[in-house]
N, C-alpha and C positions, 0 to 999 in steps of 0.2 A: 312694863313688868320689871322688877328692880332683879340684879345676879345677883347667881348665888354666890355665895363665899366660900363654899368648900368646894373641895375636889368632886367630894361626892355629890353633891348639891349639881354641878355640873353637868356631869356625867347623867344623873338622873333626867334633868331638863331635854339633854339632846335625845336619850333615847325616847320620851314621851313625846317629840315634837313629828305632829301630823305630814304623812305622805311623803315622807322622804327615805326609803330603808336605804336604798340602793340608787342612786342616779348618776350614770355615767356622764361623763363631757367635761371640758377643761375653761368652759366660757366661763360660768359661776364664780369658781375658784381662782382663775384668774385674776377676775375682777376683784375679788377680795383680795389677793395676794399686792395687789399694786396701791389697793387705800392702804393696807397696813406698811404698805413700802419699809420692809425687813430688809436687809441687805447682809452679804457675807460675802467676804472672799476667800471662803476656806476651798479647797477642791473640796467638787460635790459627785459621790459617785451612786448611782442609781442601779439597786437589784432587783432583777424583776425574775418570773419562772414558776412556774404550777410546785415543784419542790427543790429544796435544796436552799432556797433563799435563804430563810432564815440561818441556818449553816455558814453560808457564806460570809454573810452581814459580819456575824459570830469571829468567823476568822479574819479577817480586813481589821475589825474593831481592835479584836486583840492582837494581832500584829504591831499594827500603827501604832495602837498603847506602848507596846512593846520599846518602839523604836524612838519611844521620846513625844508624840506628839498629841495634840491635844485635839476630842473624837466626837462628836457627836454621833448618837446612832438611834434613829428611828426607825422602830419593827412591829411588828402587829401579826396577830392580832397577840392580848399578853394571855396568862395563863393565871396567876395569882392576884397581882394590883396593875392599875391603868401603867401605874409609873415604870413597869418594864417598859413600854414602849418606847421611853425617853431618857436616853440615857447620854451623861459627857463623861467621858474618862473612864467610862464601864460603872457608873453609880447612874442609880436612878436617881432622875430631878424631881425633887423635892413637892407636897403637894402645891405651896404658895409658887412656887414659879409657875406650877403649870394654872394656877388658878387666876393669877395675873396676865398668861398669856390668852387664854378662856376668854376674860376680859376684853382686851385689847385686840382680839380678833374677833367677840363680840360688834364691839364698836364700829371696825372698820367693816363689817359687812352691810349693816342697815338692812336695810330693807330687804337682800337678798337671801336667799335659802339657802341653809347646807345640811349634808349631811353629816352624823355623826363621827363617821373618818374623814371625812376634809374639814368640818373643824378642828377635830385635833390635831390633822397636819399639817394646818394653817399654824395653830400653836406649838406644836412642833417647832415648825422652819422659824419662830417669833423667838419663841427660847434658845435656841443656836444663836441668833441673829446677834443676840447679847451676850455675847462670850467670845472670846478671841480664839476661835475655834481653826485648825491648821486642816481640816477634813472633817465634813459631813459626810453620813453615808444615811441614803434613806431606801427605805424597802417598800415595792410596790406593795399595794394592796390586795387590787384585783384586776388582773388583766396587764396593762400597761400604756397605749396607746390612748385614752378616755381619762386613765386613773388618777386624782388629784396630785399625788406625787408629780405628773408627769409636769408639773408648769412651771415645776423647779429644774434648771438648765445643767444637766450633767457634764461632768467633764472624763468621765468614762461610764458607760454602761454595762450592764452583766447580765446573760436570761441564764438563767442555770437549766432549767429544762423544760419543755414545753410537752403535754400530757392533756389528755381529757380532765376536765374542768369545770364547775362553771360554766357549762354549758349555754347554758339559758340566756350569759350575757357574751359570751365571747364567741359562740361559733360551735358548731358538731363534729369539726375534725380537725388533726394536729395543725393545718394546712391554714383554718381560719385564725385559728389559736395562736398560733406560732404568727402570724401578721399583726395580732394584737400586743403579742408582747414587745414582739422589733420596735414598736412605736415606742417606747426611750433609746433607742440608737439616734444619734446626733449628725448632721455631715462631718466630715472632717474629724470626728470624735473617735476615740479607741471602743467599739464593740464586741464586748466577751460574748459566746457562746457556748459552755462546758457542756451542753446537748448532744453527744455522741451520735445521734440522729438528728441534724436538725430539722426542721419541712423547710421546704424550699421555698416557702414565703416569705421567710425570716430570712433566709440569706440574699434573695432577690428583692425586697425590700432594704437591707444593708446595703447593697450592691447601687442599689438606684439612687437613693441619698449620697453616695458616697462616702460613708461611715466607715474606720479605718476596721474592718472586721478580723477577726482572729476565732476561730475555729479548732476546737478540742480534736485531739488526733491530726489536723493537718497543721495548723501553724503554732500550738504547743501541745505538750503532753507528757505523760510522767512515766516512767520504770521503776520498778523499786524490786527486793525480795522481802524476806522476811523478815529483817529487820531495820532497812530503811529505802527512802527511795528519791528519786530524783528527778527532777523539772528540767523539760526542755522547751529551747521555743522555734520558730522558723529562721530565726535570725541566730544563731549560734548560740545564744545566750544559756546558759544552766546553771540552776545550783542542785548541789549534790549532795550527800550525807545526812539527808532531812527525813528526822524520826516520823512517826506516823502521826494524825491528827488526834489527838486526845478526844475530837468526838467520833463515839463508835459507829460504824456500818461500814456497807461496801462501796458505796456512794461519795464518801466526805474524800477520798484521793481526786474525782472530776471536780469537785469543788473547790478544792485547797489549789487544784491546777489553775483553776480558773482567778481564783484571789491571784495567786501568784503572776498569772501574765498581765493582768490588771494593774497591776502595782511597778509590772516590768514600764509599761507604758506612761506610766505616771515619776518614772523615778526623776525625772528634772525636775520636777516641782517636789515630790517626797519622795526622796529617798531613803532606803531602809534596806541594814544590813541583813546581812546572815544569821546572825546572833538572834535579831530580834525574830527576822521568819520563825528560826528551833524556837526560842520563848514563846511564840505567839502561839503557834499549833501547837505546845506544851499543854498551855495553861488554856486553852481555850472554854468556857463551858456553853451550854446549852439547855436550858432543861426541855424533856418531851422529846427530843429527838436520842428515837433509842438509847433513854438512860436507864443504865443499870443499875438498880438501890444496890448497896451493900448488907448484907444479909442474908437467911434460911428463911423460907425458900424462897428464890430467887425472882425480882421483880423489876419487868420490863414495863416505862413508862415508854407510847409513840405516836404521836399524833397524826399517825397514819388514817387518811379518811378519804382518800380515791386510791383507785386501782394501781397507777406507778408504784405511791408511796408506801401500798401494802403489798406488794412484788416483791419492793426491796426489804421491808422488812420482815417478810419468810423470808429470803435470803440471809438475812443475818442471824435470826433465830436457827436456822438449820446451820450458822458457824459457830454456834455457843455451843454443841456438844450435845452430852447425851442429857435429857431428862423425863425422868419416867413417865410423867404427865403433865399436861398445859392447860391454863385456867387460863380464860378470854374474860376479862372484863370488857365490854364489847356497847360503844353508845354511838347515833351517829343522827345528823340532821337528814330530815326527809326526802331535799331533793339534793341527795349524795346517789352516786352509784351503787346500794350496799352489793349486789348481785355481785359488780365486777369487783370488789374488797374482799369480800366472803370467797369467792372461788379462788383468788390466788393463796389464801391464808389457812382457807377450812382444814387441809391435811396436816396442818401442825397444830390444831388444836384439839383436845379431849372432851374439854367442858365449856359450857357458854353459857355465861355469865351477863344476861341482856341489860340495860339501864336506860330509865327512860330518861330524858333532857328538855330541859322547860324551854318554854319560849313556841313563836308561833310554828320557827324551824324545827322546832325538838322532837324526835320521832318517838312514840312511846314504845315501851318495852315492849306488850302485846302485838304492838305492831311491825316490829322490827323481827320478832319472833316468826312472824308470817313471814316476813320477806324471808328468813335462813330454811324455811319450811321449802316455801317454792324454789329456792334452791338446792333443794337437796340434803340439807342441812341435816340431820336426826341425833339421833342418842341425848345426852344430858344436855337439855336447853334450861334455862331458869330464870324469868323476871322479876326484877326489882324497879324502887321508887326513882334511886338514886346511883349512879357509878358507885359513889362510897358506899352505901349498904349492898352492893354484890362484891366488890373490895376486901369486906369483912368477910363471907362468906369466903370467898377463893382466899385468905389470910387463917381462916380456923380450920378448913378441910383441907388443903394442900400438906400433903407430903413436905419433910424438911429437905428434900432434893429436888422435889415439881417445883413448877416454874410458874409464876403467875404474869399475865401481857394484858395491861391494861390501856387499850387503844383506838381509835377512830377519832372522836371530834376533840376540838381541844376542851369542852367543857368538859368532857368525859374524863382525860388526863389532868386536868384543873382540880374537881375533886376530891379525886385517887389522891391525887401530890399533897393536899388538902388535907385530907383522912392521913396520911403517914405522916407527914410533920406534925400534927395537933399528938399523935400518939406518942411522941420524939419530947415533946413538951417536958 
């Protein structure tokens, strides 16, 4: 069968190819990894973690942009076009590069199977390969220890936090979880954990490889007030007078902690001032992680879609202050937690705003509606087709001071973000 030539064309193929949605193990990929025999000597640092990842990635990228040098940064999943995932110097690559490395990782597999995320981060690691690249950073997928990322050889590792997940493929407590992520810790290698909790499998798994580990609150950790704060590590080391991270929540100080002791570890090979750290956390952006539109009335996009990650953002929605009432655009895949999502969140919301989501994962509205029912859930529930047409609705009935929080799966926040930029046109 002859490739396709476009991006799209691409992307299409993988997702229609039989029996592969999900398959963990690192034998497959491997083996493609060594016919395409890519090579780089950039430092390669690898983030893994139920949440926060993405965040991270975020700030490492923009930093190291910051300080001169040049970045690969592979993340997933994206939100608008494939080409977030792939990004050198904080630009997304182009569709023919990624359509030539499609290609070329095509070839070098033959006969063997992949799935639709280990092809592209096969293509991925192929398009760095060919760039004089000073630091990759690549973001786990799912899990860590199984996950196609993991075949590429870090030269520091990061789990930002380990949480109920993914259950199905990683384990039913933090305990399993947290031993799946440890598997990108290295021997010998500098191991982040920003987990303020971590399970004990992840640190007795660092412990047994002999992985250089560093641990949030014991060997660094931050202070700050109100309007700046400060890094410290086990080893003396600090810096000081560092404004807050440009991405909002309560969460991005463990994670800005965790970039920063990471990069303490890594300073003989990259080094990076003070200067660039303030730049970096300045400018940093993200979309979907608690971003706030600008505008009446006000609009939370979160790709909050297990129980941690919607903990923490009622936590931040009860830091934004007072608003008379809250609009849930509300979408989420079927085998999510919605139970344990819905009870940390339901007391900051008024209205629910249901949307059903295509695909085999996609939970319909009707049915997502039963799940808030047997939860407890009552007063204004309402189904729609699409996130954007409940979008509209929580956009024409809101108050010019209510707050509209449009959040669980990423297609849900995909879109929302979708429906407000075409309107921006």
């Amino acid at each position: 069968m002859q490739s396709p030539e476009t991006l799209k064309g691409w992307l299409e193929l993988l997702e229609r190819r039989p029996g592969l949605p999900i398959r963990l193990g690192l034998e497959r990929v491997a083996q493609v990894r060594d016919a395409l025999d890519s090579r780089s000597r950039a430092v390669v640092i690898t983030v893994g973690g139920t949440n926060g990842k993405g965040s991270t990635c975020a700030m490492l990228e923009a930093i190291l942009i910051a300080a001169g040098y040049r970045v690969g940064c592979y993340t997933s999943p994206h939100l608008l076009r494939y080409n977030e995932r792939v990004r050198i110097d904080g630009r997304e690559v182009g569709d023919e590069a990624l359509v030539a490395a499609f290609h070329e990782v095509e070839r070098a597999r033959g006969d063997v199977p992949l799935t639709y995320f280990e092809q592209g981060t096969l293509a991925a690691w192929h398009v760095f390969c060919r760039e004089p690249l000073d630091v990759i950073i690549l973001e786990v997928g799912l899990g860590g220890r199984l996950d196609a990322v993991n075949v590429f050889e870090p030269d520091c590792a990061i789990v930002a936090s380990v949480a109920m997940d993914h259950m199905d493929y990683l384990g039913d407590s933090r305990e399993k979880i947290g031993f799946e992520k440890a598997g990108i810790f290295r021997p010998g290698r500098p191991a982040i954990c920003s987990d303020p909790l971590p399970p004990e499998s992840l640190v007795a798994h660092a412990r047994q490889i002999g992985a250089d580990l560093r641990l949030a609150g014991q060997d660094f950790g931050f202070s700050g007030d109100r309007t700046q704060w400060t890094w410290w590590s086990r080893d003396g080391r600090r810096r000081g007078g560092l404004a807050y991270p440009s991405l909002r929540g309560a969460n991005q100080l463990l994670n800005a902690a965790a970039v920063l002791m990471a990069l303490e570890t890594l300073r003989e090979r990259i080094p990076v001032s003070m200067q660039a750290v303030r730049e970096g956390l300045m400018l940093v952006e993200l979309p979907g992680r608690f971003q706030v539109l600008a505008g009446k009335p006000s609009v939370v996009l979160d790709v909050a879609h297990n129980p941690q990650a919607a903990g923490v953002l009622a936590e931040n929605l009860s830091n934004m202050g007072y608003f008379p009432e809250t609009w849930a655009v509300f979408g989420m895949f079927a085998d999510k937690d919605v139970e344990g999502v819905v009870s940390l969140i339901r007391d900051k919301i008024d209205h629910w705003l249901l949307a059903s989501l295509p695909g085999a994962r996609g939970l319909s509205a009707p049915a997502l509606a039963e799940r808030l029912a047997a939860s407890g859930v009552g007063g204004d529930v309402r189904c729609f087709d699409r996130p954007s047409d409940a979008f509209e609705l929580a956009r024409t009935s809101a108050g010019e001071g209510d707050r509209i929080v449009a959040f669980g799966s990423f297609l849900t926040v995909a879109d929302v973000l979708e429906a407000v930029l075409a309107a921006r046109r």
